[in-house]
C-alpha positions as CSV (number, residue, x, y, z in Angstrom):
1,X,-8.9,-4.0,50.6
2,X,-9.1,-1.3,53.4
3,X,-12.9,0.4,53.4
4,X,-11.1,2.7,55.5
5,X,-8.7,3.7,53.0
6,X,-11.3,5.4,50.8
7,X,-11.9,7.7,53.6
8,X,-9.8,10.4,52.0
9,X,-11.6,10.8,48.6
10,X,-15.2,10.3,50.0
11,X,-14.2,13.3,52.8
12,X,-13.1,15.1,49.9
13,X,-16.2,14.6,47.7
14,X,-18.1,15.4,50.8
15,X,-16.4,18.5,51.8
16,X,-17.1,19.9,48.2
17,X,-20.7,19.0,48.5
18,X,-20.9,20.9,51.8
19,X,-19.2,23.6,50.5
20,X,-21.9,23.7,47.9
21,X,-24.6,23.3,50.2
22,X,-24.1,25.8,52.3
23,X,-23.3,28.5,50.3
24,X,-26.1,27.6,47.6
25,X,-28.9,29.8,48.6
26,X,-26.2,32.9,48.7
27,X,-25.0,32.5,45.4
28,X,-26.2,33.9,41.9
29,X,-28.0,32.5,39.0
30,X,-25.4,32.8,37.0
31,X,-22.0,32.7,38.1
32,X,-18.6,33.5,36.5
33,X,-16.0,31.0,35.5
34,X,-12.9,30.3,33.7
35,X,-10.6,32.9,35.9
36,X,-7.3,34.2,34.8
37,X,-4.8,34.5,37.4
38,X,-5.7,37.8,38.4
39,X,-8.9,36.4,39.2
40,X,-11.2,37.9,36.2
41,X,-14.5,35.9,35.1
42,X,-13.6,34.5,31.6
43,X,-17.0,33.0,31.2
44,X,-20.3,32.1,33.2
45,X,-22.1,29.2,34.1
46,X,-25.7,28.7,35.7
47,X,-25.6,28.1,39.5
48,X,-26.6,24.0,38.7
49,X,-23.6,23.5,37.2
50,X,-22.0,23.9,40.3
51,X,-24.0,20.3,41.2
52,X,-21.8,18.5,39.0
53,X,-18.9,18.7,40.7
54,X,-19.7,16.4,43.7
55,X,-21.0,13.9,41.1
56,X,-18.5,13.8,38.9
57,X,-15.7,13.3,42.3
58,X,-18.1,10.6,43.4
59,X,-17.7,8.8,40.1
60,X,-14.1,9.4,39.4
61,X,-13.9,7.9,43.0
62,X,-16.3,5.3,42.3
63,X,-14.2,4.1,39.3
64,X,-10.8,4.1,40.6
65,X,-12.3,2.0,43.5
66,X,-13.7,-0.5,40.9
67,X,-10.6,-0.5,39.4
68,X,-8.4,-1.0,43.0
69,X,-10.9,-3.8,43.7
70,X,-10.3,-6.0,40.6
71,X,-6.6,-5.6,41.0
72,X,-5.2,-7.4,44.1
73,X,-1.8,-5.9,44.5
74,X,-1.8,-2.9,47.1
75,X,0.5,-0.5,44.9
76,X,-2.2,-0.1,42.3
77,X,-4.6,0.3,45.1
78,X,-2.7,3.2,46.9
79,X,-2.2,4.3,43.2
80,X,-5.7,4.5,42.9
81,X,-6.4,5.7,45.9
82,X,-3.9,8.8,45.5
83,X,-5.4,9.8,41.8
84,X,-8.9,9.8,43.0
85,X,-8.0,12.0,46.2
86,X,-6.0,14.2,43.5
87,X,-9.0,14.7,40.8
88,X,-11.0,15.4,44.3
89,X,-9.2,18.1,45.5
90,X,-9.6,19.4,41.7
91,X,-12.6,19.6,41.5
92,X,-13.0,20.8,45.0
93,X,-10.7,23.8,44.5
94,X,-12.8,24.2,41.2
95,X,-15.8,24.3,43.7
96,X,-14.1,27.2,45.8
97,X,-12.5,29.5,42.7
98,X,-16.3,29.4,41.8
99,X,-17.7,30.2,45.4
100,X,-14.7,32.7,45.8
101,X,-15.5,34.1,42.4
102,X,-11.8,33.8,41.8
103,X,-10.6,35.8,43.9
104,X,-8.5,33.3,45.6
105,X,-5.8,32.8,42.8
106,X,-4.4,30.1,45.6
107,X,-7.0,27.7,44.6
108,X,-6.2,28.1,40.4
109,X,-2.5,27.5,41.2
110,X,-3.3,24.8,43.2
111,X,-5.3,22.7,40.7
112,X,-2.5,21.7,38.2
113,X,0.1,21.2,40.7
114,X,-2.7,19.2,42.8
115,X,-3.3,16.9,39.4
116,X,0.8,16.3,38.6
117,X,1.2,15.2,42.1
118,X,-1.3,13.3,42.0
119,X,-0.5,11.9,39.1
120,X,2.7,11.4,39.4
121,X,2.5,9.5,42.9
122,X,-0.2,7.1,41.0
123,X,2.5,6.4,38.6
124,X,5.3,5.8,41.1
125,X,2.6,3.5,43.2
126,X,1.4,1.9,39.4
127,X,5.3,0.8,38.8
128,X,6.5,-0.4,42.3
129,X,3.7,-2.5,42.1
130,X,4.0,-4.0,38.6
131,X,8.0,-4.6,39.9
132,X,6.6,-7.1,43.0
């Protein structure tokens, strides 16, 4: 398999930490979460939370390339591939309605149709290759 294929979800788990990074000493102790769609703080969370996100993109990544590696065909690769760049941009535009402080409703809508997409062109991938 393709190193260069992962390039996507790595960038993607990069950009968020970045993101994070540069924007860290600026922000809070405690920030607000959980927007509505107007953008209003439903919750708070402290500022190290925030240090999860990268992590958790890194490991959803590092899975579904363990998974595309012990599967040789390339349609559950790409499958894999497109559902860990999916749950990356998730949590990345998590990241940014948290460095916004949700005042980008954008990045909210963008998360579920981010996810289906995703989602759904892992399945589609998943059962063109199981048809080979």
């Amino acid at each position: 398999m393709s190193k260069r294929a992962w390039i996507i979800p790595v960038l993607i788990v990069a950009v968020n930490a970045l993101a994070i990074l540069i924007r860290w000493k600026s922000l809070p102790e405690i920030l607000p979460a959980h927007f509505d769609l107007q953008g209003n703080a439903g919750g708070s969370m402290p500022r190290s939370t925030l240090l999860f996100y990268p992590l958790i993109g890194a490991v959803v990544c590092g899975i579904a390339y363990a998974i595309a590696r012990k599967v040789g065909k390339p349609g559950i690769r790409s499958g894999m591939i497109i559902l860990a760049s999916g749950i990356g941009l998730v949590i990345l535009s998590s990241t940014m309605v948290t460095l916004t402080s949700g005042t980008t409703p954008v990045f909210m809508l963008a998360e579920p149709v981010i996810l289906l997409a995703a989602i759904v062109a892992s399945v589609i991938c998943l059962v063109k290759a199981r048809k080979k």
